[in-house]
C-alpha positions in Angstrom: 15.8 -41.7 30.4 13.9 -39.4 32.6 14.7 -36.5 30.4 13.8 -38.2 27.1 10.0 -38.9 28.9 9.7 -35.2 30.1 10.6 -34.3 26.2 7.9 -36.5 24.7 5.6 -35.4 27.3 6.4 -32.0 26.2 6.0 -32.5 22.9 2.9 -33.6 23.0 1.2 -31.3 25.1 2.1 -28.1 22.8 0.8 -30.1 19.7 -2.1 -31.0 21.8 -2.1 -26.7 22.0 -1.6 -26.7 18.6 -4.8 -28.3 17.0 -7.6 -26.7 16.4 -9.8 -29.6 17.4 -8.2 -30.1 20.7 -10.9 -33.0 21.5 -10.5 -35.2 18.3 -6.7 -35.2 18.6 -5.2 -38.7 18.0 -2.1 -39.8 19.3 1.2 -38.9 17.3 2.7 -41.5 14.4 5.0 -43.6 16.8 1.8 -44.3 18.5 -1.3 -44.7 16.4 -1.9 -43.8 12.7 -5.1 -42.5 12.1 -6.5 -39.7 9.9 -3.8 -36.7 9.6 -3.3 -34.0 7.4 0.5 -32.8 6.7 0.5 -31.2 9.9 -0.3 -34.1 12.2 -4.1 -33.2 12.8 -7.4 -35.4 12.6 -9.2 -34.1 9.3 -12.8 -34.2 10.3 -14.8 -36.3 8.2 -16.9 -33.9 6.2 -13.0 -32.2 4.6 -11.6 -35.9 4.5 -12.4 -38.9 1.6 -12.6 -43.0 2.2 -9.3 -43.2 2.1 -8.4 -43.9 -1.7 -9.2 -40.9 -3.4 -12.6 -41.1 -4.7 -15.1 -40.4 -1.4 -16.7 -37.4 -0.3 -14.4 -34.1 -0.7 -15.5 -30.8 0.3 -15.2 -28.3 -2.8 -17.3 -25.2 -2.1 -18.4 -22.9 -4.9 -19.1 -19.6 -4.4 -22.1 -17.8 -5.3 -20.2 -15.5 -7.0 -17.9 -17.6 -9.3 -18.1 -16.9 -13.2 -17.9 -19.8 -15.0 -16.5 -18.1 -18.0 -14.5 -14.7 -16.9 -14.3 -11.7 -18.8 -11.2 -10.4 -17.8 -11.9 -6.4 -19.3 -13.0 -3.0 -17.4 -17.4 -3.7 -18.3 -18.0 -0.2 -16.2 -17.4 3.2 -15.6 -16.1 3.2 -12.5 -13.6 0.1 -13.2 -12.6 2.2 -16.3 -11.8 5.5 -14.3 -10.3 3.3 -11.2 -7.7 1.3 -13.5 -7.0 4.8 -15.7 -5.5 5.7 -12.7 -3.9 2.2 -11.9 -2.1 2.8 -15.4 -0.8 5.5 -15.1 0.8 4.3 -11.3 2.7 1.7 -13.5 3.8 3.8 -16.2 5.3 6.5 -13.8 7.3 3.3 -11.8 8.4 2.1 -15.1 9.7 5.5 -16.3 10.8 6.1 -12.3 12.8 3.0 -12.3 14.6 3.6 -15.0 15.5 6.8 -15.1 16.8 6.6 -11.5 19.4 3.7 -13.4 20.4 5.5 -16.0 20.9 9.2 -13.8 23.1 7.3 -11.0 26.0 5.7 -12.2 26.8 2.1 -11.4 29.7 3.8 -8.6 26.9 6.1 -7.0 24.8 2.9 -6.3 27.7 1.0 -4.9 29.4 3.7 -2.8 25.8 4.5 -1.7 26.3 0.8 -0.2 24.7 -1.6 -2.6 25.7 -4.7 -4.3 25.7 -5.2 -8.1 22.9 -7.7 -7.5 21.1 -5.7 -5.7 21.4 -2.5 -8.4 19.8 -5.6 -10.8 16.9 -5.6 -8.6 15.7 -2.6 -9.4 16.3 -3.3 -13.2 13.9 -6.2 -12.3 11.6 -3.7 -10.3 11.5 -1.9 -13.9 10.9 -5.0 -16.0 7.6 -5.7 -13.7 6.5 -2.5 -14.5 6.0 -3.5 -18.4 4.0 -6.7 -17.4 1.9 -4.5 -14.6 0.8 -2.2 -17.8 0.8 -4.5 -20.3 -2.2 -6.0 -18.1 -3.7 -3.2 -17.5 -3.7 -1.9 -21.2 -5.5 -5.1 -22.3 -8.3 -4.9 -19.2 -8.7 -1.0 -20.5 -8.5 -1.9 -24.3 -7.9 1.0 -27.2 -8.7 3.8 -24.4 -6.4 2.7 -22.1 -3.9 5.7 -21.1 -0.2 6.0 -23.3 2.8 6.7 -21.5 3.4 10.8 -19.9 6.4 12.5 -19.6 6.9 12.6 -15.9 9.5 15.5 -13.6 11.2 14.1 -9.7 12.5 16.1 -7.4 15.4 13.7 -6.3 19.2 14.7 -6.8 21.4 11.7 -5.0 20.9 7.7 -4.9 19.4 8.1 -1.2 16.8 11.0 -2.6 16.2 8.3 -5.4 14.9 5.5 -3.0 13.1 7.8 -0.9 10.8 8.8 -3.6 10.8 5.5 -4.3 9.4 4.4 -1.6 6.9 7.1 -1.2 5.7 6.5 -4.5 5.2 2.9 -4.5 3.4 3.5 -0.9 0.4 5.7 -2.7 0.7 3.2 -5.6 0.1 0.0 -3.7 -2.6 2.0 -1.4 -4.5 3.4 -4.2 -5.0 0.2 -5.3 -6.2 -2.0 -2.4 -8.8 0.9 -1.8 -10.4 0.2 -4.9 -9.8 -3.5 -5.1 -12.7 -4.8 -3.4 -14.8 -2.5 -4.8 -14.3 -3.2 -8.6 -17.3 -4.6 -10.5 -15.7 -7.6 -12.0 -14.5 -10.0 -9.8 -12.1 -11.0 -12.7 -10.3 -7.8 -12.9 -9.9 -7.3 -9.3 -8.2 -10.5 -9.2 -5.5 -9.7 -12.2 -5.1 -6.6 -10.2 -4.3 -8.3 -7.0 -1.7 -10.2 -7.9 -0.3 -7.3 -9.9 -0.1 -5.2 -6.4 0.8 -8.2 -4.5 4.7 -7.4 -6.1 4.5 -3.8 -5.8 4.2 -4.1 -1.7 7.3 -6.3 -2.1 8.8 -3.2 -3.9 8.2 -0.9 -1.8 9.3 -3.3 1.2 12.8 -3.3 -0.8 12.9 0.5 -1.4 12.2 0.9 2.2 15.8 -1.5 2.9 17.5 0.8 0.4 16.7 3.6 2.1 18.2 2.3 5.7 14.3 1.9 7.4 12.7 -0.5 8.7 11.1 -2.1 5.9 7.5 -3.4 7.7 6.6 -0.9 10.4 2.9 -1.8 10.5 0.2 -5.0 10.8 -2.0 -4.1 7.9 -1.3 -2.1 5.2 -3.3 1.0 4.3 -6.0 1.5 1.6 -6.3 5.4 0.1 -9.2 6.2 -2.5 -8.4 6.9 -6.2 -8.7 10.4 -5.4 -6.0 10.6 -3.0 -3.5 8.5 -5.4 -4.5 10.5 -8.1 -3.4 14.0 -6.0 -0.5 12.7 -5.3 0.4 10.7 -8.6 -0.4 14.0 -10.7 2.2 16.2 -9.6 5.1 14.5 -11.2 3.3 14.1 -14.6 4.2 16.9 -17.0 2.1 16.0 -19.9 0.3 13.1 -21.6 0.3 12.0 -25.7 -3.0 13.9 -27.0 -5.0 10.2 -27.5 -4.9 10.1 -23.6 -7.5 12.8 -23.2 -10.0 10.4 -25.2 -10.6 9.0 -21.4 -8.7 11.3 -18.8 -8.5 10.4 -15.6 -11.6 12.1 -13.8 -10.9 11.5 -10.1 -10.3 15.0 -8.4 -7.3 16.6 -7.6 -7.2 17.7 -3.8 -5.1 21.2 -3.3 -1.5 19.9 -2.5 -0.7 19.5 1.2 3.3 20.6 2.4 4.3 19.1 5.7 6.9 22.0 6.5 8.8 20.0 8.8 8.5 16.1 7.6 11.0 14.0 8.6 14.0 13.5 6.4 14.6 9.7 6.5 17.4 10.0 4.9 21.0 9.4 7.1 24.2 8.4 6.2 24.5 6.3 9.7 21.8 4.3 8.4 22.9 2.1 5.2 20.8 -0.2 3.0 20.4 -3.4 5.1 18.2 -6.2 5.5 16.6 -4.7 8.4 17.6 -1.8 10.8 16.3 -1.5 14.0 15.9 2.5 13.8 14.5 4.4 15.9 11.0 6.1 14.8 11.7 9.4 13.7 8.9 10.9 15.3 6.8 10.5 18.6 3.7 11.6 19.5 3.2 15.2 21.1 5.3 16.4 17.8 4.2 19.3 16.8 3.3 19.3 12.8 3.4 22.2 10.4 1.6 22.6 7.7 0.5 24.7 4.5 -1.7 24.1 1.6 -2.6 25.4 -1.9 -5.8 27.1 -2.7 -8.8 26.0 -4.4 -8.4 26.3 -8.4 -4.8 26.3 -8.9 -3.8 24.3 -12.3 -2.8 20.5 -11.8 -2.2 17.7 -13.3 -1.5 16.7 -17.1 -5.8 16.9 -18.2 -6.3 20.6 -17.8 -7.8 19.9 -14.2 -7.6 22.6 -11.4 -7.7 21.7 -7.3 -10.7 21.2 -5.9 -12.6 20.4 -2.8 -16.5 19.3 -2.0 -15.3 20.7 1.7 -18.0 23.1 3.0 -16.5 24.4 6.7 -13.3 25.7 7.4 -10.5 23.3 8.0 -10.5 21.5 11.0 -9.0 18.3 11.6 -5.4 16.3 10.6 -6.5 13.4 9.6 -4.1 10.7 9.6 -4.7 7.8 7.5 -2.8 4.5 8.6 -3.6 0.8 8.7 -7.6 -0.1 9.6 -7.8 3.7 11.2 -8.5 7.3 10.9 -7.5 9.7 13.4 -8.1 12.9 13.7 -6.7 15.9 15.6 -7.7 19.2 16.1 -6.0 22.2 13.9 -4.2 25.1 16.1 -2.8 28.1 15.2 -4.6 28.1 12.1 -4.1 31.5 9.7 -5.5 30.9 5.8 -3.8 27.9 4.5 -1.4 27.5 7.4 -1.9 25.1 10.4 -0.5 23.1 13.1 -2.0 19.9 15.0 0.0 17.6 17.2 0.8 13.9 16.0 -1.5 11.5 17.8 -0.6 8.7 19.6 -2.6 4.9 20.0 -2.2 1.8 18.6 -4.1 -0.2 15.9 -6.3 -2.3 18.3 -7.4 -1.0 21.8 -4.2 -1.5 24.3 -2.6 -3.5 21.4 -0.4 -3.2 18.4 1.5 -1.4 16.8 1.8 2.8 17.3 -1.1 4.2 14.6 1.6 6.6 13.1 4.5 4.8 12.3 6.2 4.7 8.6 4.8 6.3 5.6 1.4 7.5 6.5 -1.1 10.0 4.8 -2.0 13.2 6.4 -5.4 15.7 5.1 -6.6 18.1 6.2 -10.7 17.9 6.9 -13.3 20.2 7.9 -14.4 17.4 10.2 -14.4 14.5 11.6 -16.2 11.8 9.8 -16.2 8.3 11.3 -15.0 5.9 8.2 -13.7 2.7 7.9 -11.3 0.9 5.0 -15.2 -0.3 2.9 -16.4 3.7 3.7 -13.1 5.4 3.2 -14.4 7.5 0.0 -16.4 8.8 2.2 -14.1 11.0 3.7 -13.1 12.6 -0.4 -16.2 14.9 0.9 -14.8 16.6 3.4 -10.7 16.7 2.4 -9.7 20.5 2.5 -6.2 19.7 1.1 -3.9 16.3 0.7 -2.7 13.7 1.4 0.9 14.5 2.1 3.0 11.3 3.2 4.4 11.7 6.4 7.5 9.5 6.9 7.6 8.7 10.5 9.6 5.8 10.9 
């Protein structure tokens, strides 16, 4: 008997902790019956009615609600932001199933997956059509056609690396913008078309033996910075695409020399594996990077940069943060830096460089946060490059 008390004692001092008005808490139901929501707590009367239905309810409307939502791109920089968005989903699309139809159904299962799990990237695929059927109508008749698209992946485990690396910039590009789009409408058809492409790239990150959530937020990139990195596997786009080209800037490419390679046969697709990071900090980095003017993309752009010093910084975009190190050793378009360490908050969280992150070189060091980040485009030298660090 004197266990069961010190139980319901127990009990109720930790829901006691649990409330969020600690000093309106009623007793629990074996007790009294009072005012509760589904989770055992005292609604307060101003979020509660009298009881049957029809009293006071608390129903706040923005001051930004539109009563009647127009659901299309009504500006120019909506326009050029989803251009890029569409062409994201095309490339998964094509990505996707290419990668099906190059492996055969053997290669995926002695690589270690089940049939079912081969079917979800056919489903991966199949979300691509929606994701650009809904873009397409947002755009209307300008909206960008299909490319032809090159990857530089020759085995299953290549296959889901890119994967995930792509679908990192993709879902990135995207929340930089988000909250930035002039109608409210769009950005919400947008956001719960990214919303399934950070579970994909959670799932390519399984495939590929990681960890598949190595951080507390995820990261937000500019349209610039997808569009660098989107652009170099497009080979060409159908003539009508150059109606409205994507007009974001294309950054000289970035080449980590000596990136990680996540890929290890020890490590097989799995729920979760508890891997060790593949890089600390105090590694030395290596790094080399195009010049200015060098022919990208499928529009008949060339690199460029709005830098106006010599490089600088490494500056490593992750989560909330930017942080920058110094360059050493630097000759021409050759440099080293040394990879930072710190966490997300100050003496808490996780490391700051941990998964797939995106390096740049800078010729500074420009305080931003994720509703400034464009403002760094300024002062990139060359990148991003993802950096797979865990």
């Amino acid at each position: 008997m004197a266990i069961y008390y010190l139980v319901l004692v127990a009990s109720i001092a930790l829901q006691a902790l649990a409330v969020p008005w600690g000093t309106n808490y009623r007793a629990a139901k074996w007790a009294k019956r009072d005012k509760f929501d589904t989770f055992g707590w005292t609604l307060r009367n101003d979020t509660s009615n009298n009881g049957q239905g029809n009293g006071t309810t608390y129903s706040p409307i923005p001051s930004t609600l539109e009563q009647n939502p127009v659901y299309q791109a009504t500006s120019d920089f909506d326009f050029n932001s989803l251009q890029v968005g569409i062409h994201q989903e095309y490339l998964e699309l094509d990505l996707f199933n290419y990668g099906l139809v190059r492996f055969s159904e053997k290669a995926f299962l002695d690589y270690g997956l089940s049939r079912d799990e081969i079917h979800l990237i056919r489903f991966f695929a199949q979300q691509e059509i929606g994701h650009a059927e809904v873009i397409s109508h947002m755009l209307g008749p300008d909206a960008a056609k299909p490319c032809k698209y090159a990857y530089n992946f020759n085995n299953v485990g290549e296959f889901f690396d890119f994967c995930q690396r792509v679908t990192r910039y993709g879902e990135s590009g995207v929340y930089g913008f988000l909250p930035l789009l002039e109608n409210r409408a769009v950005a919400q058809i947008l956001l719960q078309s990214i919303s399934t492409e950070a579970r994909q790239q959670f799932a390519f990150r399984q495939f590929s033996g990681l960890f598949p959530v190595t951080q507390w937020f995820e990261t937000g990139a500019t349209q610039a910075m997808q569009w660098t990195l989107l652009s170099q596997h497009i080979v060409s786009c159908p003539p009508s695409n150059f109606a409205r080209p994507v007009v974001f800037p294309i950054f000289p490419r970035l080449n980590i020399t000596n990136n990680p390679n996540p890929i290890n046969p020890r490590y097989r697709p799995a729920i979760a594996t508890n891997r060790t990071a593949l890089t600390s900090p105090g590694r030395r980095v290596k790094m080399i990077w195009q010049e200015k003017g060098v022919p990208a993309g499928p529009y008949n752009q060339v690199t460029s940069s709005n830098a106006t010093g010599a490089p600088a910084y490494a500056a490593w975009l992750s989560q909330y943060n930017v942080t920058y190190t110094p360059l050493e050793n630097v000759s021409g378009r050759y440099a080293e830096t040394v990879q930072p360490d710190g966490v997300v908050f100050e003496n808490v969280g996780p490391a700051i460089i941990n998964g797939t992150i995106f390096l740049m070189i800078t010729d500074s060091n420009p305080y931003v946060t994720p509703a400034n980040l464009s403002l760094i485009n300024s002062h990139i030298v060359a990148g991003p490059a993802l950096y797979v660090s865990g």
